[in-house]
C-alpha angles and dihedrals in degrees: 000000000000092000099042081051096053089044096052091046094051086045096064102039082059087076091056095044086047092052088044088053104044084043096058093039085052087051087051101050100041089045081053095051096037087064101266092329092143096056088081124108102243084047091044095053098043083059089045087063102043089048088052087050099044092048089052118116137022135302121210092203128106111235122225125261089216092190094163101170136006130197102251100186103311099336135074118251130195118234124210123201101225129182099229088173135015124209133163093251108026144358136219104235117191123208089219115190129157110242123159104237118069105246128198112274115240135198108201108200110206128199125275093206108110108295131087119253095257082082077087094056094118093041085057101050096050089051097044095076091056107020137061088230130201131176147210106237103187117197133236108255106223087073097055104102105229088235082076088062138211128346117199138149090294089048097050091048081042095058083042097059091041094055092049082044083056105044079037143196117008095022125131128223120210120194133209126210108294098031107050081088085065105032080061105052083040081057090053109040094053083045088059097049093040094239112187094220096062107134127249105220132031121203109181110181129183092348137148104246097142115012097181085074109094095334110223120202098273092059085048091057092048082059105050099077151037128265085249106053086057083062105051099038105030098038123094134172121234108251128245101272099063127085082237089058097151110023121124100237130175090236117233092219089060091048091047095053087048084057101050085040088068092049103030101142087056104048086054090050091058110046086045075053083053105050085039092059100037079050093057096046089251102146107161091052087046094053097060089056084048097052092051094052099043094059095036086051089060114095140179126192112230126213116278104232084049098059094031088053088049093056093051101037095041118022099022112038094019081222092174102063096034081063089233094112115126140199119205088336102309120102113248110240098210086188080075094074101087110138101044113090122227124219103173118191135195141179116238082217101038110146100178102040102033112214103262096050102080104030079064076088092080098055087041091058095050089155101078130084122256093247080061099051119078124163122189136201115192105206118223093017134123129199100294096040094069093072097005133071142345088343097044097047089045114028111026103020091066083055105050086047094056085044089059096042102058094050079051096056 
């Protein structure tokens, strides 16, 4: 019922956000043709509002990433999104260009937390010039017919270990936040089997490694309740409508609104920082509001046994530093990474992913040698500042690429 509620309830405010929209365009077109008329204050707030209105909900569609070009040394080079590999639940897209020195290949693991890939845009862009760069690039849901089947925590280190399988032997692997859990036990389990496809370098940035360390809210919340209780209030089932009609989901719209609940006061401040700058005719300052929104407005549900193992492995029971986690029921033996470097990053002001959390890595992976162990704290920066923004582009990012580099080598 939570989800056909939620749907209803999206499906007649469309009418309203149609009606905003077609009445700021008609502003628009009879100002223009009234010689400027629009461009006056009354005219430019009303615009304002319709604009607020018609941006208001959530989209399920990923938005594009529309890199068109990237500097390669001193010369502009086009970039093509290209499916590399197609799974029910993800693909491995590949931001393919012709340049003429051969770059590290990267897999980029996004997480798999309620938001579309296209969250690591920035991330992306900073790599491209450098990197051969793939991504994960997880589905909603609600689109995954049930005759694909289930998707839970196996499933996610198993896609993992397939993508690095598909870019081969000598690539690297870089995680964001949610997945570096899984880009871990994925390490480790190829270490075990030899495979031959086993990265060479490991970059985990932002991630949940060890959530008993300075716990944040959002590990708080994971705590709270029981397992159960996850599954009875948090868990939906897709509509009839959608090709995923049936299928248990953990909805987007339900972890976007926990988000927003956390910073409140700022989301409300921005979009008052929105309708103030579309009202003063201040477009540049209002479209990187915009940009931010568009992209944090876009939601995808994620499989229920996914996200209900990842309370319980992760959050609950901390399986992966009580060296308990298991992969297809065998235990994972993290001693067996011995060849992957590790480069770990936090955020002095993470509060999401608390410093501590992630740098537990090191000690986990108690088999390499220290020349191939690295931790970073990146000092004034949030969540989204470790692999986002001024900071990103000119303080971690230089170290990641060295990190990268001299497994390369």
């Amino acid at each position: 019922m939570l989800y056909a509620a939620y749907q209803a309830q999206s499906d007649l405010f469309d009418p309203l956000r149609l009606a905003a929209k077609l009445s700021r365009q008609m502003l628009g077109t009879m100002g223009e043709a009234m010689g400027g008329l629009h461009d006056t204050p009354l005219l430019r707030n009303l615009s304002a509002g319709f604009e607020m209105i018609e941006r208001a909900g959530l989209s399920h569609e990923r938005p594009p990433f529309a890199i068109g070009t990237v500097t390669v040394g001193n010369r502009e080079v086009e970039v093509r999104e290209e499916v590399a590999l197609a799974l029910p639940f993800g693909s491995l897209l590949h931001f393919a260009k012709d340049v003429d020195q051969k770059q590290p290949r990267l897999l980029v693991v996004a997480p798999l937390s309620g938001h579309f890939a296209t969250l690591l845009l920035d991330t992306v862009k900073t790599l491209l010039p450098e990197n051969d760069v793939y991504i994960t690039d997880w589905h909603n849901a609600r689109d995954v017919p049930l005759t694909d089947g289930g998707f839970g925590f196996d499933d996610y280190v198993a896609h993992v270990i397939r993508f690095l399988e598909e870019i081969g032997p000598g690539g690297h692997v870089l995680a964001v936040c949610q997945p570096c859990v899984q880009v871990l036990a994925a390490c480790a389990v190829m270490a075990q089997e030899s495979n031959p496809a086993q990265p060479l370098s490991m970059t985990l940035m932002a991630g949940p490694v060890d959530t008993r360390i300075n716990p944040t809210k959002v590990n708080e919340l994971a705590t709270s309740k029981p397992i159960d209780w996850f599954a009875q209030n948090l868990i939906a089932t897709v509509p009839p409508g959608f090709k995923g009609a049936g299928r248990r989901v953990y909805p987007g719209f339900i972890q976007v609104g926990a988000f927003m609940a956390m910073n409140m006061e700022r989301h409300v401040k921005a979009h008052v920082g929105l309708y103030e700058n579309l009202a003063m005719g201040e477009h540049d300052k209002a479209a990187t509001t915009k940009t931010f929104y568009d992209e944090y407005f876009a939601v995808l549900d994620l499989a229920a046994e996914f996200y209900l193992e990842t309370i319980a492995k992760v959050f609950q029971q901390h399986e992966l530093p009580r060296g308990v986690l298991t992969y297809r029921g065998e235990r994972i033996d993290f001693r067996a990474i011995r060849r992957t470097a590790l480069l770990t990053v936090e955020g002095e002001r993470d509060d999401i992913c608390a410093v501590g959390q992630t740098v537990a890595a090191q000690d986990i992976c108690a088999s390499l040698r220290p020349h191939l162990r690295r931790h970073h704290m990146q000092a004034g920066v949030g969540h989204y500042g470790v692999f986002s923004g001024r900071r990103w582009k000119g303080q971690v990012y230089p170290l990641v690429r060295n990190h990268i580099l001299a497994a390369d080598a």
